[in-house]
N, C-alpha and C positions, 0 to 999 in steps of 0.2 A: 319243849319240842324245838328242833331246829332237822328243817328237811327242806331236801329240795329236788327237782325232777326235771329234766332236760330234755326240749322241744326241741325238733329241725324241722326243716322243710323248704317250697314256697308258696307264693299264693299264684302262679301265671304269670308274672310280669309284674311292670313297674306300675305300669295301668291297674286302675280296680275302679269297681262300681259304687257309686255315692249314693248316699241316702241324706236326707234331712231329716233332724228329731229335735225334740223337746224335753225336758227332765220337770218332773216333778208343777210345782204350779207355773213354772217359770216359763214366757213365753219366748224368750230369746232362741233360735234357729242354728243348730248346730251342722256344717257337713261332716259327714262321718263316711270315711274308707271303711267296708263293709266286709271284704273276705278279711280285710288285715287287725282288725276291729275283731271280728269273732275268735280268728285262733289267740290275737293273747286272752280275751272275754274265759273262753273255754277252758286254753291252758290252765287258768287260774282258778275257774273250777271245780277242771280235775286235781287240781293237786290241796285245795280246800275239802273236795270229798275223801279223799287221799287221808286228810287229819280229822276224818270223822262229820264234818261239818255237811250239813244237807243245803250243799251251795250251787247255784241254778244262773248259769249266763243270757239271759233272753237274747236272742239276735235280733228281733226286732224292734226293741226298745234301745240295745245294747248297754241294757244295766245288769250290772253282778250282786245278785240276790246272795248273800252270805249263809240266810237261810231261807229256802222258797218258803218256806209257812209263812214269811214274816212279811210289811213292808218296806222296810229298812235296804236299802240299794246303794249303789255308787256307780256312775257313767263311769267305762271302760272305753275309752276311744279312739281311736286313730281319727286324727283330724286333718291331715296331711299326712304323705306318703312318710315325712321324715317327722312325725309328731306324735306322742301317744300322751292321752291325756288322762284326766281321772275330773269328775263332777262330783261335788258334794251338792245333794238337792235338799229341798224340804215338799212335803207333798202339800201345803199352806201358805208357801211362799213365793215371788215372784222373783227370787234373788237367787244365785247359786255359787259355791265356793269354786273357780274353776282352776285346775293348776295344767301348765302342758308346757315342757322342759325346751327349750332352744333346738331347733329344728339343726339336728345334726348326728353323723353317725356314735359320734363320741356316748348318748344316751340313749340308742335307739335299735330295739330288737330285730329291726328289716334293714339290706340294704337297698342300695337305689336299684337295683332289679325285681323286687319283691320277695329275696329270700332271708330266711328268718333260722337265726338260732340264739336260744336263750336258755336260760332256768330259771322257772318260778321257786324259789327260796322263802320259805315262812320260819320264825323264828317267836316263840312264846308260846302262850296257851288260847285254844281256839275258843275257852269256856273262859275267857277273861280278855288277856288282848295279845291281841296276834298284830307281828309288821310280814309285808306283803313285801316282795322285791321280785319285780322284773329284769334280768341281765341283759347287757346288749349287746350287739352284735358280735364285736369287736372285744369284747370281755364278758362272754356269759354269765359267768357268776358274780359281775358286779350287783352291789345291793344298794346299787344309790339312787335305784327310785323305785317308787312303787308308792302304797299306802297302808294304814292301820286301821285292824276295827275289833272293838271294844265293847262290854255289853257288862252294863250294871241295872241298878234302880233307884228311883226318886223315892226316896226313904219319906217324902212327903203324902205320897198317893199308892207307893210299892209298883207305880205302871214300870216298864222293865224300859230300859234306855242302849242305846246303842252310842259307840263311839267311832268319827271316824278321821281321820287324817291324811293329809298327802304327804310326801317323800317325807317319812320320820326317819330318824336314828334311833338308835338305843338311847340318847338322851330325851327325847321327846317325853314331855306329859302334860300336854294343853289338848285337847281334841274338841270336834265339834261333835254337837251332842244333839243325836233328836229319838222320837217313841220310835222303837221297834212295829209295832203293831201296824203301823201308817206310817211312817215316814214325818211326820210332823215336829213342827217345834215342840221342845221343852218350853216349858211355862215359866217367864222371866229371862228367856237368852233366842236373841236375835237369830237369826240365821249364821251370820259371820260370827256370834258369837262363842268365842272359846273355853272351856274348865278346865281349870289346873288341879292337876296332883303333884302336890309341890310339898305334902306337910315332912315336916321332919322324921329324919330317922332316929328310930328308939336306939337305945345305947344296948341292949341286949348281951347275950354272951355266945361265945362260942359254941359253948356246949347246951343251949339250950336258945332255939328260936322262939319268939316270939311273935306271934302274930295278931298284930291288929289290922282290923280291916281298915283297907284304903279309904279315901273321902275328898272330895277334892273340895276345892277352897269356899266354896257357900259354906257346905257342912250337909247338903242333902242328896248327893249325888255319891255313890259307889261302884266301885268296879267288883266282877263278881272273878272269884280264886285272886286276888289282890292286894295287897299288905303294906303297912308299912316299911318303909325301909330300916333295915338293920346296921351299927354302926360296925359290929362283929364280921361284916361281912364285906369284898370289896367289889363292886361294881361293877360292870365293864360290857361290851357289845355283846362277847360270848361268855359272860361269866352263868355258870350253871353251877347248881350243888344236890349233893346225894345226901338228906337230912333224915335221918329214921326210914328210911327206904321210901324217899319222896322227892321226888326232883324240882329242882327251883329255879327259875331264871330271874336275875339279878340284875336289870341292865341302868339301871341307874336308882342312886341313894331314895328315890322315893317310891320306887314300886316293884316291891318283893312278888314275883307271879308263882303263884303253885301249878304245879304242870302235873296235866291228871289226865290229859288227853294221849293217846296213843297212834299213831301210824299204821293204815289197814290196807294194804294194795292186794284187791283180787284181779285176778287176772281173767 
């Protein structure tokens, strides 16, 4: 899947209203711009229910629920007028992954008036892993920031896991990993700590894929529609393929994603 959908507007001015919040067990005190916080929160997802996914922005948490049944979240933020941030939490933990790009129009979907034009851009599969790209002002369909999330299982207990990341590329394959169900750590990895899907790619053939499912470097973690990578096959940001009438996204030598998801705008 690779889609994307285009937001304009403003919020009023340069001015907006502040809120203070919290993520997860973590006590630390965030301020959050609150009109300019919800529309990208929202844009993002509409264009996640857009790719099928039952994705829910709370405004006054200002977390994006990927999927509202679930606990599994990421802080959406504007932190300043010229700042959009992303929180990776644990619902267990006092510590939080926090990333927020250099305060300037260069990465950043508002200008210093309050007006905003962007495109939300997703790129993968929503039932394995999807990267998230925010445009900015000044180049909407830039895809150099945003984040990733990912959903497999602990082939130790079968509980279902979630993956998530900040500004990935198409090379990315480390993510932070906690339970979908609650938002908590996985058992044996830190808050900060990260999983690789690193293993090698099968030498395969052209005319016939091979899929083994992905695993990343313990040996107990999976991504779900996920695969090894193929040596028959070449890589690349947008490399997609049409395999026995099944579409593939390719973006780098260790994670083959089968794309099973579809695109549904009602109007």
């Amino acid at each position: 899947m690779y889609y994307r959908k285009y937001f304009e507007g403003d919020v009023g001015g340069a001015t907006a209203e502040t809120a203070i919040v919290t993520f997860g067990a973590c006590t630390t005190k965030y301020t959050v711009y609150v009109n300019q916080s919800r529309v990208i929160g929202h844009a993002i997802e509409e264009v996640l229910r857009d790719a099928g996914m039952n994705a829910y922005y709370d405004d006054d948490s200002f977390i994006l629920y990927p999927d509202r049944s679930e606990g599994l979240g990421i802080g959406i933020i504007k932190g300043a007028l010229l700042a959009l941030g992303y929180v990776i939490y644990a619902s267990d933990s006092t510590y939080v992954n926090f990333n927020q790009p250099s305060a300037s129009l260069a990465n950043q979907p508002f200008d210093t008036g309050g007006n905003y034009k962007f495109y939300v851009s997703i790129i993968g599969e929503p039932k394995g892993w999807l990267r998230v790209h925010i445009g900015t002002y000044n180049a909407p369909a830039s895809m150099s920031y945003g984040f990733g999330i990912g959903y497999g299982k602990d082939i130790r207990d079968n509980r279902r896991v979630g993956y998530l990341v900040m500004n990935p590329t198409n090379a990315t394959s480390a993510f932070y990993v906690r339970h979908t169900d609650d938002g908590s750590l996985v058992d044996g990895i830190i808050y900060s700590g990260m999983v690789k899907f690193s293993a090698a790619a099968v030498t395969g053939q052209t005319n016939m894929l091979v899929l083994i499912n992905a695993y990343d470097s313990s040996g107990y973690l999976t991504m779900d529609n996920c695969y090894l990578g193929c040596q028959a096959l070449t890589s690349g940001a947008t490399s997609f393929y049409m395999i026995n009438g099944v579409e593939y996204y390719y973006p780098n030598n260790s994670m083959l994603i089968k794309c099973i998801s579809k695109v549904s705008i009602v109007e």
